[in-house]
N, C-alpha and C positions, 0 to 999 in steps of 0.2 A: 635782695633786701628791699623790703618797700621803706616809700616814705613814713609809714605810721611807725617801723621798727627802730626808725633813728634817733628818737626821744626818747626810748626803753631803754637802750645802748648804751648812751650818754648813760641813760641813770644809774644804770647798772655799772660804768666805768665809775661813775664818780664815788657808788658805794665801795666799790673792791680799794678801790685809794685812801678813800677814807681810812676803814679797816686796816689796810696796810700800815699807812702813818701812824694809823693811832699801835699797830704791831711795832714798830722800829720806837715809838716815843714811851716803850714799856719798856725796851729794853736794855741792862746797865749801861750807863756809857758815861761819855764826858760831863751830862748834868745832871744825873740820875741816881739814888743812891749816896751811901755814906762817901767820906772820903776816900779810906780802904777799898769801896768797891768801885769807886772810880776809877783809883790807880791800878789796881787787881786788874780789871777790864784794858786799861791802856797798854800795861807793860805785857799781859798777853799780844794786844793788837803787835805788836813792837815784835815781839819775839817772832810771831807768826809772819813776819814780815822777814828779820833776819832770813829763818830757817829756808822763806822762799827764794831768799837773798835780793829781794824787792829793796835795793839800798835806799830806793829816795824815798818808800815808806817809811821806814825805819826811822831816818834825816830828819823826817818830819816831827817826832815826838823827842826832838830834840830842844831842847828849852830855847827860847829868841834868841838868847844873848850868843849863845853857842853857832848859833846859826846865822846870825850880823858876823861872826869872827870867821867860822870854820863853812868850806861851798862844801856840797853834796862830793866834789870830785875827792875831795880831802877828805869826806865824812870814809867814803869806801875806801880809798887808798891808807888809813888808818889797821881796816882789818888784814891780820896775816891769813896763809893760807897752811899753817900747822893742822889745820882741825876744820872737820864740815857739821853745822849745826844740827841735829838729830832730833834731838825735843828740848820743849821747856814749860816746864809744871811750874806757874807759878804758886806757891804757897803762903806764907805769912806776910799778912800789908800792917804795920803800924805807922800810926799816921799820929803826928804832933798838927800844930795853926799851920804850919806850912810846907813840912817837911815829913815825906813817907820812908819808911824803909821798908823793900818788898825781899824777899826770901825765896829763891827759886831753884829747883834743880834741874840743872843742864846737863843735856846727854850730845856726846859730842862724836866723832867718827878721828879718828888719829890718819893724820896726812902723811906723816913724816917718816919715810921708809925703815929710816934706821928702828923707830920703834914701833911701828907699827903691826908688824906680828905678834911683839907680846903684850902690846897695850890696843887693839884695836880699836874699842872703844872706851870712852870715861866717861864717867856720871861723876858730880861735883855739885856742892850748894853753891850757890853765889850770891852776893846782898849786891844791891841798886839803890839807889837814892833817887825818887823823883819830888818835884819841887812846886809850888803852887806860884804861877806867875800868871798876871793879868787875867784870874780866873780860871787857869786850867790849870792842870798836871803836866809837868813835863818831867820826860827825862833830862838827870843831872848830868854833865860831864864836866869835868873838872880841864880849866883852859891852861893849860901851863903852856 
């Protein structure tokens, strides 16, 4: 590399970063987008986290309050091991000022020996509630 090549380099990093950021700042996320496709985008993120069983990703789109109350150690010791996560489609997001209801269906793998030959696997809808606090979405979980 000569010296005259190390000012092309630079420019050329600095363009591909450019492009890239401005690639990630196009794409749905947590500020981008209706409210629906905020939450649509998040509870994917969530799920996609489950099914790798990434628990403290998951922890994380857990609303504050939930997570001042409940440690990551509680958040996973909550899940059984009946069922291994399979897929999740999410589908319908309605969204009120601060409250979403998302609509998903989960595809699930059957743990539990006794029934596990005739029910190996199950697909099911499930609804979620996430929550608009201090500007984001979170997922809701209910502290009892």
């Amino acid at each position: 590399m000569t010296p005259s090549s190390t000012p092309r380099l630079r420019a050329a990093a600095a363009l591909l970063a450019t492009v890239l950021l401005s690639a990630c700042a196009s794409l749905p996320g947590a500020d981008s987008g209706t409210p629906e496709e905020q939450v649509a985008h998040r509870s994917e993120q969530r799920w996609a986290a489950l099914i790798k069983h990434d628990f403290a990703a998951a922890y994380a789109f857990n609303q504050p309050a939930y997570r001042q109350v409940f440690k990551l150690e509680q958040y996973q010791k909550s899940f059984g091991g009946a069922a291994e996560w399979k897929s999740a489609q999410v589908g319908k997001v309605t969204c009120e000022a601060e409250r979403c209801t998302v609509k998903t269906r989960l595809t699930v793998t059957n743990l539990i020996p006794t029934f596990a030959r005739s029910i190996p696997q199950l697909t099911s809808d499930i609804e979620e509630v996430w929550i608009r606090d201090e500007g984001q979405w979170w997922y809701y979980t209910p502290m009892r």
